[in-house]
N, C-alpha and C positions, 0 to 999 in steps of 0.2 A: 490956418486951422488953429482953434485954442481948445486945448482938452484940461477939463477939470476933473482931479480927483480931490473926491470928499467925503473925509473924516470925521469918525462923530470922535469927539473927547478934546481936551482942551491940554493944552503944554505939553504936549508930544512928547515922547521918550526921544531917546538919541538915536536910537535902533531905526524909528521911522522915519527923520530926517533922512537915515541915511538909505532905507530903501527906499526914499520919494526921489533923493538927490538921483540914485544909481536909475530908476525908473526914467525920469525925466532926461538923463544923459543919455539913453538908449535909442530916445524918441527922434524921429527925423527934423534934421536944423527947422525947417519952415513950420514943427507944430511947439505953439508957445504949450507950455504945462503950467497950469498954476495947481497948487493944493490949498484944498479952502478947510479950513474946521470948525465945526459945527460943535457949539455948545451943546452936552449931554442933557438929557434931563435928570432934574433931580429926583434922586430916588426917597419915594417917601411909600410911606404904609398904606397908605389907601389908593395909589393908584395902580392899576395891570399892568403888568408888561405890555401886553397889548396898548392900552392909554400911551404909556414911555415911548413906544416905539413910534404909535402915530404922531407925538408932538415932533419926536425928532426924525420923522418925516417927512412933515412941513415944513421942517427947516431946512433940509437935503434941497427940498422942490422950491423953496426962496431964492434959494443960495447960486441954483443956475438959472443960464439965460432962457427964455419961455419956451423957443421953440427947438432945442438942443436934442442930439440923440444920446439915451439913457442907458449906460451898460452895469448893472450891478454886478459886483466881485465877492468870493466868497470864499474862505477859507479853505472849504471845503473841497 
C-alpha cells in the first residue's frame, strides 16, 4: 500500500517535516508514505479564490495516481 499526503505550498516549514516525519512513523511497516508538494498558485488581483483554488486542484488530482481513494483533511 502507498499513501500520499499532499500539500499545497512550496519549502515547507520545519514544523511540517516534522509532522509528516512523526505521521509517516506511526504508519504500519508495509504502507510506503510519500509527501508530495504542490506548487501554490499565484496570488494575483484578478483572479477568485475560487479560480486559485481550482488551479491548485488540478494539481492535487495530477499529482496522484488515477484510480486512488481520496481522503481530504482539514483543520478543522
Amino acid at each position: 500500500m502507498k499513501l500520499f499526503v499532499v500539500a499545497v505550498g512550496s519549502r515547507m516549514p520545519g514544523w511540517v517535516d516534522a509532522g509528516f516525519a512523526e505521521y509517516a512513523r506511526r504508519m504500519p511497516r508495509r504502507a510506503r508514505v510519500e509527501l508530495v508538494e504542490i506548487r501554490p498558485e499565484p496570488r494575483r488581483p484578478t483572479s477568485s479564490v475560487t479560480q486559485m483554488l481550482a488551479a491548485e486542484a488540478t494539481r492535487i488530482s495530477a499529482a496522484l495516481p488515477a484510480r486512488c481513494r481520496r481522503v481530504a483533511l482539514d483543520e478543522r
